[in-house]
N, C-alpha and C positions, 0 to 999 in steps of 0.2 A: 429446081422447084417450080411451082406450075402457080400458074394463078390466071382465074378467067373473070372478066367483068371488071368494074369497078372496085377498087380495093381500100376502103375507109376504115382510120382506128383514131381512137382519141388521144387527143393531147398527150395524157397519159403513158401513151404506151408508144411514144417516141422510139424509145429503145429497147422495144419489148421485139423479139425474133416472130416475125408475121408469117405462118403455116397454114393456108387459106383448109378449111371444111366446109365450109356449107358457097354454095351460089346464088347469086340472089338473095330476095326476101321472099317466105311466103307468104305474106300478110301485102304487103306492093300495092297499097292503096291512099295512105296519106295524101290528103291535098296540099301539103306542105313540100315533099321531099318529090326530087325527080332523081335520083340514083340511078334508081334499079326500072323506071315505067319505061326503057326501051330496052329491057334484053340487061344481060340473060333472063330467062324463067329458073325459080328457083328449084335448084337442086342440090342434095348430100353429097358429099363427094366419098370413094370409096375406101372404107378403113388402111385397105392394104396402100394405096396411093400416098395417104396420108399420112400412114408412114415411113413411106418409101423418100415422102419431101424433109420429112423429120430427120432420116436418116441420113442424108443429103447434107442440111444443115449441121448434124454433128462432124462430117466430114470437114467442114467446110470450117467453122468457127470454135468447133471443138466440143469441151464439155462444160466452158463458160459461159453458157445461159440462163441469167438468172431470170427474170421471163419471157412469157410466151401468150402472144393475142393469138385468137382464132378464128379470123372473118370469116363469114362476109355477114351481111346485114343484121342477121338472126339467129344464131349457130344456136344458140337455146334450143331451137324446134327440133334440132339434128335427134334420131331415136338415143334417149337415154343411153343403153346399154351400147353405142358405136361412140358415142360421144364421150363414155368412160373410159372404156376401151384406148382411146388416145390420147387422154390425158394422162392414165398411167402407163404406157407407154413413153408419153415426156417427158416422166416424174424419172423412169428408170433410166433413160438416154441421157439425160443433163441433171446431176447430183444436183447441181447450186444450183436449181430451178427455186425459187421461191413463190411465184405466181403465174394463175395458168387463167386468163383470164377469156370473156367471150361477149361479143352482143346478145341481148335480149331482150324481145318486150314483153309486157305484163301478159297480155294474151297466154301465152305460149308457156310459161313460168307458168302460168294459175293452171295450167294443160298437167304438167308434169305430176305438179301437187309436191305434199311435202316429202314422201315417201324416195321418189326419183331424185329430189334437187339433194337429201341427204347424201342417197347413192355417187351423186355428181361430186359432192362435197367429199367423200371418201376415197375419189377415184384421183380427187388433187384439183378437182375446180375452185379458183380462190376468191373470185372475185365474176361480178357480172353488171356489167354497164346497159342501164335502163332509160329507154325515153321516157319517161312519165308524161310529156309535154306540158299539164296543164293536170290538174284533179277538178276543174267544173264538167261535169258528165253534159252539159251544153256545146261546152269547144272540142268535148273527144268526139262526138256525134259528126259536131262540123267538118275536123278536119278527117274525119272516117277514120279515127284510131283503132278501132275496134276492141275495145274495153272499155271498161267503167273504173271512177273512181275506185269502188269499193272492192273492185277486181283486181287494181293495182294496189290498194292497200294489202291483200291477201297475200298476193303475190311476194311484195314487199316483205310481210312479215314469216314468210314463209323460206325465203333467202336466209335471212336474219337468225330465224332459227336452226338452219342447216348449218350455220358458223362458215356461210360465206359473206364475202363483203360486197355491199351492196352504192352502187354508184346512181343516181336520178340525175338528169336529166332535163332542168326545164327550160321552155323558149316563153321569153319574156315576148310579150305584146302578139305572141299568136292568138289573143282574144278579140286583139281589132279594139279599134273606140267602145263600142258597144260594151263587151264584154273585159275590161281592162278590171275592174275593181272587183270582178264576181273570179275572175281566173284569178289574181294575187291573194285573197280572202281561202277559196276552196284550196288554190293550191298549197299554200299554210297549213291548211286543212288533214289535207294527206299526208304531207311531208311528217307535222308533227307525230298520226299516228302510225310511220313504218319507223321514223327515227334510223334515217340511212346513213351508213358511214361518213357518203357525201352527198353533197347538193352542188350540183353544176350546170352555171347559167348560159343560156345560150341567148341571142335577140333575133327576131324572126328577121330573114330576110328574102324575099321574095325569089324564088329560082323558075329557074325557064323549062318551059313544058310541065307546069303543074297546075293543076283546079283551083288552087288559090290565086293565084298569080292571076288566070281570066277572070277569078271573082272579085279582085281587084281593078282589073280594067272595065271592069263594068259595075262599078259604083259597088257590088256588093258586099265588100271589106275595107275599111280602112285602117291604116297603118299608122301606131304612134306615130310621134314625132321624138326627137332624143329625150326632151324633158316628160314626156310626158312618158317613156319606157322608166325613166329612174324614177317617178313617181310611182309609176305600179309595183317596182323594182321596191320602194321603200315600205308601201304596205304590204308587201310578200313578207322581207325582212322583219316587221315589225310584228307580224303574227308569226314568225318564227320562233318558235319555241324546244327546243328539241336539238338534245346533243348530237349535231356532225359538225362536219368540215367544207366550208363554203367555197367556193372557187368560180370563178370568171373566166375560166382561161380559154378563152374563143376572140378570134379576131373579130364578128360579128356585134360585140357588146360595146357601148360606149363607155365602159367606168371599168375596171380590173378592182374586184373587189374578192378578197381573199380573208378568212379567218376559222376560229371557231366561234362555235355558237353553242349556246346563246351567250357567252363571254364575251366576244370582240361585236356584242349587238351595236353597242352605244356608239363604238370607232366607225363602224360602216354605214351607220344611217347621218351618223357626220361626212364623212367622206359624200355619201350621195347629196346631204344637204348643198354643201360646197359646192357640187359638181351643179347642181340644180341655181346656181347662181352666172354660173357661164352663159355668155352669147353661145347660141346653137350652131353657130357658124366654126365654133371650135371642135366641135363632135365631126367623126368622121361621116362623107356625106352618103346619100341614097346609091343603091345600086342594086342589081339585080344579079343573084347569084348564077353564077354558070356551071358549079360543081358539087 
């Protein structure tokens, strides 16, 4: 099996059988993320390859895969009709496949439309992991996300509709001091109206070689401090309204906070209360991401 570049999947898909498609991002502007800003340049990788790796992996581990991630950065962008193409192919390779999952940002989803993501949805696409980062159309601008709120709502509800499962995304305190109570407020905002399967928290952490990171060293970004992420963390929560599935699960976060929602509201804005009572010397401390 082949894999070129950097190779990232979430938490999630620990145990999920990783069959790289796409390289790169095409979108590889965030001021947030240095992944992909030195190489490769994004590109599809070719059907026949694709499944030449797949076939590979049946050799290898058999017909016991129950899923399958398909990095890299943005596999969404991949053309519909090659990107179905190898999903059903994985459906017929691996019986017990249950989930065929992929990255995606809203951008590129709102590209397809509903029409394509249905086709995706028939082809055995199950599920699709979304940065949303933030819903204030101020901090998409900043960090160069290239969508809008209400482009990522569409997006969102357009997943939703296709009866795939839809995973978000957000980094807590990528709004800076400034922008802390306008990001946790909008981003409620939006959440409530895609109502995603899940919501999954990530906390900004500054990495090396990115526009944030020298907008930080030159006064023009500042960065929570722990108490002051579970405070934004607690007015996100508490304009949460909207049936999913809340998860934490990133080393980045100071507080592992897991439930449903809006049921387990009142347990988690305790848990944060609590936590929001600790000396900050107990929080793990600053650093500067390298990956």
């Amino acid at each position: 099996m082949q894999y070129v570049g950097p190779i990232y999947r979430p938490p999630s898909e620990a145990d999920s059988l990783l069959i790289q498609a796409t390289i790169g991002c095409p979108h590889n502007k965030c001021t947030f993320c240095m992944v992909y800003k030195k190489g490769p340049p994004y590109s599809v990788r070719p059907v026949e390859e694709i499944k030449e790796d797949l076939k590979t992996a049946r050799r290898v581990r058999g017909g016991r895969v129950q899923t399958l991630f398909f990095p890299a950065g943005n596999t969404i962008a991949m053309p519909t009709a090659e990107l179905a193409e190898v999903c059903r192919y994985a459906r017929n390779l691996f019986p017990q496949l249950e989930r065929i999952t992929v990255y995606g940002s809203s951008r590129y989803i709102y590209r397809k439309g509903p029409e394509e993501l249905q086709k995706l949805a028939e082809a055995g696409l199950s599920r699709i992991h979304v940065g949303l980062e933030t819903g204030d159309d101020h901090i998409l601008k900043a960090i160069k996300k290239g969508t809008t709120a209400s482009e990522q709502i569409q997006a969102g509800l357009w997943i939703k509709e296709a009866g795939i499962e839809l995973s978000e995304y957000v980094i807590l305190g990528i709004g800076g001091k400034d922008r802390s109570e306008e990001h946790a407020l909008e981003t409620a905002s939006v959440l409530n109206a895609i109502a995603p399967d899940f919501v999954r928290l990530r906390t900004f952490v500054p990495k090396i070689n990115t526009l944030l990171l020298h907008q930080m060293r030159k006064g023009r970004f500042q960065m929570l401090s722990p108490h002051e992420v579970l405070l934004e963390t607690r007015l996100l929560l508490d304009n949460l309204n909207c049936p999913t599935t809340l998860y934490s699960d990133h080393y980045t976060n100071y507080l592992n906070l897991e439930g449903k929602m809006p049921d387990d509201k009142d347990r988690l804005l305790s848990s944060i209360d609590e936590a929001l009572a600790w000396d900050e010397s107990r929080f793990r401390s600053f650093f500067i991401g390298t990956q």
